[in-house]
VOGU-3710 file (C-alpha; in Angstrom, 3 decimals, decimal comma):
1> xxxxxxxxxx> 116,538/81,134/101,080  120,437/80,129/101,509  119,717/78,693/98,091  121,601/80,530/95,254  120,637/81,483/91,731  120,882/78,746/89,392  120,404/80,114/85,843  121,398/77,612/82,959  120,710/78,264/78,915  118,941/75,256/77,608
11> xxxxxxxxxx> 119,325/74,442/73,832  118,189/71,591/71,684  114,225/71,703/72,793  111,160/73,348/71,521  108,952/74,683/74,465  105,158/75,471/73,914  103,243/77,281/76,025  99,565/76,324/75,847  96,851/78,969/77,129  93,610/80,037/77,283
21> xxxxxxxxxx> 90,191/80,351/79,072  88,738/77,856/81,391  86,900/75,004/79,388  88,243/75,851/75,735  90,021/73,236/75,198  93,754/73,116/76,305  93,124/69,581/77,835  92,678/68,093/74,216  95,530/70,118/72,760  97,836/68,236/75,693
31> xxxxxxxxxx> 96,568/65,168/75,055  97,388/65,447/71,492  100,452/66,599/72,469  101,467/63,284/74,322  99,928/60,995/72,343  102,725/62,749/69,483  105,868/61,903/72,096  106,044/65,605/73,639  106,166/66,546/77,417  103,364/67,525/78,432
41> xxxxxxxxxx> 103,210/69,461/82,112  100,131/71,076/83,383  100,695/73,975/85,583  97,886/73,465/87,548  98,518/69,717/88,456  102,273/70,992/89,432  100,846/73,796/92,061  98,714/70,714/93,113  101,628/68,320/93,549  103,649/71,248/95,444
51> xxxxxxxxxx> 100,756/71,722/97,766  100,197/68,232/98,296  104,161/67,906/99,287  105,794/71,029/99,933  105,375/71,906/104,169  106,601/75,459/103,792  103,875/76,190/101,261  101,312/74,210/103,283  102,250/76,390/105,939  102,538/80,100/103,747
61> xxxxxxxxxx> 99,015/79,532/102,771  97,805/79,200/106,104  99,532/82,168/107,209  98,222/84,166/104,257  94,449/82,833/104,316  94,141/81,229/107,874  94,230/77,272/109,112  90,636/76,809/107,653  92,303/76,301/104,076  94,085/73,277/106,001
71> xxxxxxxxxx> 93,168/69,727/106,618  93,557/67,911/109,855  96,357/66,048/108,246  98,310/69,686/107,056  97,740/69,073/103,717  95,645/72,478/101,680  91,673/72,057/101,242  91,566/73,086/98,138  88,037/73,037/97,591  87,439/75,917/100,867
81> xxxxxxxxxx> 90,877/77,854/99,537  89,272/77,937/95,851  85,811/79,296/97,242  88,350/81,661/98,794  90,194/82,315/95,965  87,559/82,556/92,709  85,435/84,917/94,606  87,750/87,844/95,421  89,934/89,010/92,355  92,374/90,396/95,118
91> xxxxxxxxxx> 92,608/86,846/97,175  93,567/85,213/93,576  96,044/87,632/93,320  97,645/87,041/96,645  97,416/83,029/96,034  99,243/83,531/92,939  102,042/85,464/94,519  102,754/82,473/96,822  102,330/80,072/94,444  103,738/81,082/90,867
101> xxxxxxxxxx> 107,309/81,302/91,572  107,600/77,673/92,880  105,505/76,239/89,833  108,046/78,430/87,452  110,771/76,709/89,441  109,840/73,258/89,194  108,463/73,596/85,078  111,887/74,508/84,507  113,534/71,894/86,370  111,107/69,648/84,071
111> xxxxxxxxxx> 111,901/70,814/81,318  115,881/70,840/81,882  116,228/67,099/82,983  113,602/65,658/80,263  115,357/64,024/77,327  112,493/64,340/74,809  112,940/67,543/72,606  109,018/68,868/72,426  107,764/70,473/75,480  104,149/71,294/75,856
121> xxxxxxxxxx> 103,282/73,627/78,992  99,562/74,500/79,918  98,976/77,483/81,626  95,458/79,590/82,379  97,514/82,501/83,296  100,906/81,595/80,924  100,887/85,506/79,514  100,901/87,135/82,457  103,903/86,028/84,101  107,532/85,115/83,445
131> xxxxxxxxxx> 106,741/81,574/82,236  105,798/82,895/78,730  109,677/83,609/78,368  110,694/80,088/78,112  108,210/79,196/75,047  109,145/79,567/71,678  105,616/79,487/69,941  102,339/80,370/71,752  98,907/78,540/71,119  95,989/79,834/72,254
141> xxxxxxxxxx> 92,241/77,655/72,828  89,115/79,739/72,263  85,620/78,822/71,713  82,127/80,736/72,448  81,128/81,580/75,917  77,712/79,636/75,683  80,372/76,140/74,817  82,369/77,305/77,924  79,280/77,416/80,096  78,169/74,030/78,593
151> xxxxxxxxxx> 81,069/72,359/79,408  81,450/73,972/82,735  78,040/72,456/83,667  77,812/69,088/82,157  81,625/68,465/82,678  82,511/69,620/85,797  78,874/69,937/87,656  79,295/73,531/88,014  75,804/75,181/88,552  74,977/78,556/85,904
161> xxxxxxxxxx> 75,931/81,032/88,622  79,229/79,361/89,370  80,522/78,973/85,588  79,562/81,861/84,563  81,382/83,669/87,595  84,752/81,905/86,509  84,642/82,595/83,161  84,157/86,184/84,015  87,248/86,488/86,652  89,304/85,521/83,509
171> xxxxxxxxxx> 90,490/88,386/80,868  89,008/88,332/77,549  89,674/85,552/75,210  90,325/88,262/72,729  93,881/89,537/74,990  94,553/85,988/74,900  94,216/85,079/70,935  96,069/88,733/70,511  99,368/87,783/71,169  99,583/84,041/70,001
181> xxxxxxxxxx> 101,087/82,477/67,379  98,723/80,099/67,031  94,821/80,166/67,530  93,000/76,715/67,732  89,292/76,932/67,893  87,381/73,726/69,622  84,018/75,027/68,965  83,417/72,183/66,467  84,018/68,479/66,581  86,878/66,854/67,452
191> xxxxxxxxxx> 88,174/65,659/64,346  88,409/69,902/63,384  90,041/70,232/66,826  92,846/67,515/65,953  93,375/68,912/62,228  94,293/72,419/63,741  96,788/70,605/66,254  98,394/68,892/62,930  99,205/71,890/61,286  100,513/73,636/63,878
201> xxxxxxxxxx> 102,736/70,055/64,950  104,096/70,238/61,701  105,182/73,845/61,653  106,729/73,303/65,248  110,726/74,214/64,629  113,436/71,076/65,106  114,969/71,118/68,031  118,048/71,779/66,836  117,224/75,066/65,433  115,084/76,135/68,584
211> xxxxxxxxxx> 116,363/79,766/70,087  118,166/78,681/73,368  116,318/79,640/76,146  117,518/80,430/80,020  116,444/78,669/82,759  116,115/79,784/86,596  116,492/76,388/88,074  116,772/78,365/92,138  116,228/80,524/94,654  113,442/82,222/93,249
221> xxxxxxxxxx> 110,672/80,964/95,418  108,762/83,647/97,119  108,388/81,051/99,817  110,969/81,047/102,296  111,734/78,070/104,664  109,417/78,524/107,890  111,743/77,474/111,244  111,549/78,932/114,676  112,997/82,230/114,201  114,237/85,553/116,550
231> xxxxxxxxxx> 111,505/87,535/116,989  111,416/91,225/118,022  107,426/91,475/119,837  105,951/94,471/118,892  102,595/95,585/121,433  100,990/97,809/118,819  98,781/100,798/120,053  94,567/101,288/118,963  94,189/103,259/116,304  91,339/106,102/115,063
241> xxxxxxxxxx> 90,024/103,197/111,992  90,024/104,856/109,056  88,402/104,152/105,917  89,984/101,250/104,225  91,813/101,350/100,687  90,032/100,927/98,030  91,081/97,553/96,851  89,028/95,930/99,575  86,935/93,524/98,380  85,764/91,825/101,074
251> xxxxxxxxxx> 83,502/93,466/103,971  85,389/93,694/107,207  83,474/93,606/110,454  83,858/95,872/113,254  84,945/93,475/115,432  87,931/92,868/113,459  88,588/96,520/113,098  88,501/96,856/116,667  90,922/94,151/117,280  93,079/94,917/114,599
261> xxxxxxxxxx> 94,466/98,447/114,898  97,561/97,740/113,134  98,743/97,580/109,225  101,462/95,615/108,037  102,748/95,659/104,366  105,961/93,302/102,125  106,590/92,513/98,252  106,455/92,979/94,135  109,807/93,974/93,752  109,742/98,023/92,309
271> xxxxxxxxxx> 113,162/98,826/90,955  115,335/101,283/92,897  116,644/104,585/91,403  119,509/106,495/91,467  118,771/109,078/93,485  115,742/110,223/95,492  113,662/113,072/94,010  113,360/116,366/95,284  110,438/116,328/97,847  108,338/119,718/98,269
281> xxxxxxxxxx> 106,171/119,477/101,281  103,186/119,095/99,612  104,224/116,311/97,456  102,849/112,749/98,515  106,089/110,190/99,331  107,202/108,355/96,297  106,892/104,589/96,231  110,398/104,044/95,988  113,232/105,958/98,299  117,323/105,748/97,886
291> xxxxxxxxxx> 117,910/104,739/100,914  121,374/106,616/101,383  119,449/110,037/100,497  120,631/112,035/103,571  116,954/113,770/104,887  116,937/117,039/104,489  117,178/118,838/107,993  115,384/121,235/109,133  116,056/124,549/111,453  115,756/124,297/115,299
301> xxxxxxxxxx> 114,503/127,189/116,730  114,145/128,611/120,112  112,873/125,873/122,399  112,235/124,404/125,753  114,556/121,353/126,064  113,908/118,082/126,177  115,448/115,903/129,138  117,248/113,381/127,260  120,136/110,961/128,028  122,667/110,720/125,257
311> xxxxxxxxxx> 123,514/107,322/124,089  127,262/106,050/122,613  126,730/105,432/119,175  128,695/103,577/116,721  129,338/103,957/112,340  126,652/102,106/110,853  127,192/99,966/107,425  125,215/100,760/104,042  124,031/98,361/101,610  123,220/100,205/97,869
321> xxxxxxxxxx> 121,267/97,025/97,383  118,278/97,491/99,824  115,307/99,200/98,210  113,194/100,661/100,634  109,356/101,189/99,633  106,263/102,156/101,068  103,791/99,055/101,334  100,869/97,755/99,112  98,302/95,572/99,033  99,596/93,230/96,899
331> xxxxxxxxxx> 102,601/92,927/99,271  100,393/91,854/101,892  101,369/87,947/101,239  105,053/88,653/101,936  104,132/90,779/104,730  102,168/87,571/106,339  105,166/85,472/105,741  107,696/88,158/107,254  106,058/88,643/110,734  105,368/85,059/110,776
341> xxxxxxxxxx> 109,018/84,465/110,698  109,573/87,438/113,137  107,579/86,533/115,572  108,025/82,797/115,453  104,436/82,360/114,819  103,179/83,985/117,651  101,908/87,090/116,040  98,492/85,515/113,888  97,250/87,849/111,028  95,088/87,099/108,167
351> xxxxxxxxxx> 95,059/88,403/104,731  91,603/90,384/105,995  93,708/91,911/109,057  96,223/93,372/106,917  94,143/94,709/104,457  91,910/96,485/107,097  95,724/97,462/108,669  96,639/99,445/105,149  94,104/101,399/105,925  94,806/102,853/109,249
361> xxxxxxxxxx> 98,836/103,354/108,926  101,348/103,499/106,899  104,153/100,965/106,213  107,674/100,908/104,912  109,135/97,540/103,665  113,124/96,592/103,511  114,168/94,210/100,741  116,985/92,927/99,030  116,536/91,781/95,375  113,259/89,991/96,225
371> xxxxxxxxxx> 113,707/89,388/100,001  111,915/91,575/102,129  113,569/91,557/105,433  111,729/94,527/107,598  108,742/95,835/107,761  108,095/99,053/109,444  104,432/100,739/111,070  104,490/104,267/111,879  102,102/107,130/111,210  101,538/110,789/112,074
381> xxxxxxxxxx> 99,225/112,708/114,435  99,809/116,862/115,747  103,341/117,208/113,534  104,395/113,988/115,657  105,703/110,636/113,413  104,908/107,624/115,845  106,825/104,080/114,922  105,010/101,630/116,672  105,758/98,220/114,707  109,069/96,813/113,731
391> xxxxxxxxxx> 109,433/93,399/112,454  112,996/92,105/110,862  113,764/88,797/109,888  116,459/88,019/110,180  117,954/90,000/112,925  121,307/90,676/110,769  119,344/92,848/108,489  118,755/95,329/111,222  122,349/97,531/110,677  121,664/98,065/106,863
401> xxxxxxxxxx> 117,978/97,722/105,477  116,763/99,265/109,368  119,117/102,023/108,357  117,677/102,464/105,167  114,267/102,536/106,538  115,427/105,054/109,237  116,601/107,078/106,335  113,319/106,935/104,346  111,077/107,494/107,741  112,858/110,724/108,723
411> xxxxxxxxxx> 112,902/112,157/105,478  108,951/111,657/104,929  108,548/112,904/108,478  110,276/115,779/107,707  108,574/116,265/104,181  104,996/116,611/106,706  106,702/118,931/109,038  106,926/116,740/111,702  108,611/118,119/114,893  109,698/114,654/116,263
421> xxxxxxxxxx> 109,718/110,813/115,581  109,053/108,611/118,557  109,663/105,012/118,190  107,994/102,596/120,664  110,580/99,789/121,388  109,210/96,272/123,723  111,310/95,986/126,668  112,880/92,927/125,025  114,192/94,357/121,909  117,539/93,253/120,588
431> xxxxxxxxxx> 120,701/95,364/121,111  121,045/95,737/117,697  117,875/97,194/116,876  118,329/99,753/120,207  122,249/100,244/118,293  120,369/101,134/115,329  117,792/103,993/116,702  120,869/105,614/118,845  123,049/105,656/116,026  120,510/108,000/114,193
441> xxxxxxxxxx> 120,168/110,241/117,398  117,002/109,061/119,368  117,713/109,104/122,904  115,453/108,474/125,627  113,178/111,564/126,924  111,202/112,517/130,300  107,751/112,755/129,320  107,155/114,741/131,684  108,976/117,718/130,428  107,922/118,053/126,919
451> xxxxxxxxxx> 105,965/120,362/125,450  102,198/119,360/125,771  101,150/118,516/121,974  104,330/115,895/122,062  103,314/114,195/125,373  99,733/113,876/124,341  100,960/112,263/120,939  103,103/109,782/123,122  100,716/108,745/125,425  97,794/108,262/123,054
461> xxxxxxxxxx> 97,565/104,539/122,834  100,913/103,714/123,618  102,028/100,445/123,133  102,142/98,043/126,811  105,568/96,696/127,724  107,166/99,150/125,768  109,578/102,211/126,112  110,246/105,345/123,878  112,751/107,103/122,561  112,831/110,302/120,478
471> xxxxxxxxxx> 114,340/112,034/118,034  113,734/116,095/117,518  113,698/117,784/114,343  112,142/120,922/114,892  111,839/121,917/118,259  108,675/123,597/119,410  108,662/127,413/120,309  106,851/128,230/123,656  105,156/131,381/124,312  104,873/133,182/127,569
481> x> 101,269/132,982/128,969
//
């Protein structure tokens, strides 16, 4: 997003956020609401009304759970992306990454250009995100399971299975009524139901004593703008499958493993620290890596050389801002979105692929504040690190964040005694990305004449269309037969 931050206090409203389980209720307490001259928004009808409308997230959930979730006219099928979605706690998850910050973004912008001073905002999920900051009172529906399952049924047409299944993706009621300020119960009739509301109306604060509250009014949509953009095509090389991580929900079939043979990673932001702790080799990477943290290096010893061709390099910049991180499932919607931009649509993963990906390598991701601009494959076989996918979007982020990746790479490679990195590059990657490898010492190598556990490393499933160049760290000491 060119967009920039917008943040603006708001004073002189009272904002409440209304949440609970499915089927408890929250409907009535809106409706009472409006028919008492508040604002009412529903969260839910506002992620409809961006799907409906919005082409960039029409096209981010495609990416993220394929062109099925699409009708013929673009527009999402809800009904196939919410069989999707409320069977796999995971595939929620993901859906609400894409989705959230967009809704958050236009509530507020609701709420700032309304002139009435009671807002009422409905929410299923209003306490576990940033939304419950803008409310100054919380209510909270609840009524008996067996109700919920009643009205699930004869309301909605849901069979037994089905309700019960979506009450039980939810968190307990009992989290919910926890941290609210107010509890309305619906279990009885509707005149009880409407008394509640009144006593809590009347207790509301006046407007003009309401807490100001801030407002992000831009730029924090996790879904970026989706034009044709410079790609850098990565051929990526099969892989030994291993087993999958254990947030997998969904059965993978061998097929797809086959085909796949790649991981790809990309976003909850983790906050960077100050400096990079002290790695011991058996320690496992941290999640989070300074990226100026100079590797340590390690101790040539007596070698046979390498044939390499020494490549002019130039000063690269540093950005303190880019956090550099190793990848997680959750990121996987950013990820999606990332190489869909890199590869201008050409490259076509699912969520399935990536999570079947995890598995087999690891991933670093490059981001700045909450854009993830790179996302790096690599992995390590007979003390040799192997970089095999690159994807940056844009291109400009290559100098800094690739840096900061470089950084982060060599210092985990060296961490697993690794005696060189070899980075696959296509034939038609950028300059700058070639700039960036030579400036951190890899130089092209003859095959021919390295040691025998390096060559075998390079030429196991080596990437088509694609050249290599290497950087040493601890060079291998040959024996006399």
């Amino acid at each position: 997003m060119s967009e920039q931050v917008k943040i603006i206090t708001q004073t002189g409203k009272v904002i409440v956020g209304i949440t609970g389980n499915i089927a408890t209720g929250k409907s009535a307490i809106m409706r009472l609401a409006r028919d008492n001259g508040a604002l009412t928004i529903d969260a839910d009808q506002v992620v409809h009304e961006i799907m409906d409308t919005d082409a960039n997230m029409q096209a981010a959930i495609a990416v993220a759970f394929g062109n099925e979730v699409r009708l013929p006219n673009g527009l999402i099928n809800r009904r196939t992306l919410s069989k999707i979605a409320f069977n796999d706690q995971s595939a929620l998850a993901d859906l609400e990454q894409i989705v959230h910050p967009a809704v958050r973004l236009d509530i507020a912008r609701r709420i700032h250009e309304t002139d009435k001073p009671v807002i009422f905002i409905e929410a299923i999920k209003l306490l576990e995100g940033p939304l419950v900051e803008m409310c100054h009172q919380i209510w909270v529906t609840r009524c008996p399971k067996q109700r919920q399952l009643e009205r699930l049924m004869i309301c909605r047409g849901m069979d037994a299975e089905t309700a019960t299944r979506r009450i039980d993706l939810q968190s307990p009621q009992e989290e919910k009524v926890a941290r609210a300020d107010v509890v309305i119960d619906t279990a009885g009739l509707m005149r009880e139901t409407e008394t509640q509301f009144e006593m809590a109306w009347e207790r509301l604060p006046t407007a003009a004593t309401a807490v100001p509250i801030t407002l992000t009014l831009a730029a924090e949509t996790a879904v970026p703008p989706l034009p044709a953009a410079a790609s850098i095509p990565v051929n990526e090389p099969e892989q030994t499958p291993q087993p999958a991580p254990t947030t997998l929900k969904r059965p993978i079939s061998d097929a797809l493993k086959k085909k796949l043979g790649r991981t790809l990673p990309g976003a909850p932001k983790t906050p960077a620290t100050t400096a990079a702790p002290t790695p011991t080799p058996d320690a496992t990477p941290p999640d989070v890596v300074t990226p100026d943290a100079t590797p340590p290096r390690a101790t040539p010893v007596a070698t046979t050389p390498v044939a390499t061709t020494p490549v002019a390099t130039t000063p690269l910049p540093t950005d303190t801002n880019v956090e550099v991180r190793r990848a997680r499932p959750s990121d996987i919607p950013s990820i999606l979105l990332l190489i869909h931009h890199a590869t201008d649509g050409k490259l076509k993963l699912k969520r399935a692929d990536m999570l079947v990906a995890l598995g087999e390598r690891s991933y670093f991701i490059g981001q700045i504040g909450t854009n993830i601009q790179a996302v790096v494959g690599w992995n390590i076989e007979n003390l040799v690190s192997r970089i095999d996918q690159i994807f940056f979007h844009p291109l400009a982020a290559i100098p800094t964040v690739g840096k900061a990746i470089l950084d982060s790479i060599e210092q985990s490679a060296d961490r697993h005694i690794c005696e060189i990195i070899v980075a696959f590059l296509s034939h038609d990657t950028p300059p700058a990305l070639r700039q960036l490898f030579a400036a951190y010492d890899f130089v092209p190598a003859e095959l021919e004449k390295m040691p025998a556990a390096w060559k075998a490393a390079i030429q196991e499933s080596p990437p088509e269309q694609a050249d290599f160049v290497v950087k040493v760290l601890r060079e291998r000491v040959t024996h006399p037969i």
